[in-house]
C-alpha positions in Angstrom: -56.8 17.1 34.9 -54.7 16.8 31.8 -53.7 13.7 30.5 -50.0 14.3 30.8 -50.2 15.0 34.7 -52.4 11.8 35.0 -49.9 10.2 33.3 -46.9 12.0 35.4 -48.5 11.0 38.3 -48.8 7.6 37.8 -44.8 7.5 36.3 -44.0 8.9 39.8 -46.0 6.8 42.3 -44.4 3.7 40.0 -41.2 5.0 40.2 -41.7 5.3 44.4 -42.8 1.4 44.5 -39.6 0.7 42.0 -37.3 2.4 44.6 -39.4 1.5 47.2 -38.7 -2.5 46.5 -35.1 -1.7 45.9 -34.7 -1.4 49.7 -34.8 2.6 50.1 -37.9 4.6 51.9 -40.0 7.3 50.6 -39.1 9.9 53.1 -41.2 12.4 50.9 -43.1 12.8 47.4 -43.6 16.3 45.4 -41.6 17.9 48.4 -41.8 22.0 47.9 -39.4 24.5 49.0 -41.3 27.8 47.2 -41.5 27.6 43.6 -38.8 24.3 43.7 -40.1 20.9 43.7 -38.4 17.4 44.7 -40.1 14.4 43.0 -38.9 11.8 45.5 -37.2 12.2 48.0 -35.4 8.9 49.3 -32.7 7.0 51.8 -31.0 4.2 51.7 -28.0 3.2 54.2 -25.5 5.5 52.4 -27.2 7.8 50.3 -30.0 10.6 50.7 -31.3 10.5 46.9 -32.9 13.3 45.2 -34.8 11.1 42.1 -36.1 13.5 39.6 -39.0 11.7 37.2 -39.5 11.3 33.5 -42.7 9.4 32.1 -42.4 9.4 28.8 -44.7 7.9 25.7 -44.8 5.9 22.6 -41.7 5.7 20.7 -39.0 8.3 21.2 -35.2 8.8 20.9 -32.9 7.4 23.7 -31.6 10.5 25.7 -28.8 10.6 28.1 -30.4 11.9 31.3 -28.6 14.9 30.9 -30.6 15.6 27.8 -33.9 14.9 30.0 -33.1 17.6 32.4 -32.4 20.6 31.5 -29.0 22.5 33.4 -31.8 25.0 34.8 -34.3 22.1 36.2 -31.4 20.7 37.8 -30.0 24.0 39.1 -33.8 24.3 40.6 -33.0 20.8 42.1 -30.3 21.5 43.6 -31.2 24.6 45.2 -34.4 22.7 46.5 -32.4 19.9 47.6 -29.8 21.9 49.8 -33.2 23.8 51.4 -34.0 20.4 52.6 -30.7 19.1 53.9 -30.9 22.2 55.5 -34.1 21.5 56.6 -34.2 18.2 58.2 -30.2 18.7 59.1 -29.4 16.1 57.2 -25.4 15.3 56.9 -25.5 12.5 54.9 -24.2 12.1 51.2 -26.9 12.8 48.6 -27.1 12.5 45.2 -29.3 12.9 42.1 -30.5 10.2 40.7 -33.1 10.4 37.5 -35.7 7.6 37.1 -37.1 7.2 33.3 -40.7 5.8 33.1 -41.3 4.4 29.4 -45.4 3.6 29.1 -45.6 1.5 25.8 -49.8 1.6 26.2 -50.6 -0.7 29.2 -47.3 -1.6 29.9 -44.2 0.2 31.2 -40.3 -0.1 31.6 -38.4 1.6 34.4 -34.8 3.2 34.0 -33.3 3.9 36.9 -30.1 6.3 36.6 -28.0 7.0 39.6 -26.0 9.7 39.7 -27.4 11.4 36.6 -26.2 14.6 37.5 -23.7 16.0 39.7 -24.1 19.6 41.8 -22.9 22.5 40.0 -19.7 23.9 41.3 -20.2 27.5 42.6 
């Protein structure tokens, strides 16, 4: 496996335990609807969030998480992320949320960005 999905991986699974001990549940990880994928999928009292994740490493520029998402990643989001509201008739408010993993060698800082992007109008 490459290094970069090993290291994906593990950016994701941290960023589940980060949300995880902010009070929301997992209700799924790597969730596929064809060719689109959800990262994390999770609920808290208000909010269905659709957390999309970044591991990055070493030293790099600051983004804004619109720069770390591309309009057609998000677009793929979105489009997965109706298919499972549809899915699991779900009514209540989502949003997408995008969770930065920095890994500085053995250690690693967590960003956490509600509301990084909003649904395209259509």
């Amino acid at each position: 496996m490459a290094e970069s999905h090993v290291l994906g991986q593990k950016g994701e699974s941290l960023a589940a335990t980060y949300l995880e001990e902010a009070g929301y549940k997992i209700r799924h990880k790597n969730w596929k609807s064809g060719r689109k994928e959800l990262d994390i999928v999770a609920e808290n009292k208000d909010f269905i969030v659709f957390a999309e994740v970044k591991t990055r490493t070493g030293n790099f520029p600051d983004q804004h998480p619109g720069e770390l998402v591309s309009r057609e990643k998000q677009r793929m989001i979105q489009f997965a992320a109706e298919d499972y509201m549809r899915k699991y008739e779900i009514t209540k408010e989502n949003r997408f949320d995008v969770i930065i993993i920095k890994s500085y060698g053995r250690s690693m800082e967590i960003e956490h960005i509600p509301y990084a992007f909003y649904p395209a109008l259509r």
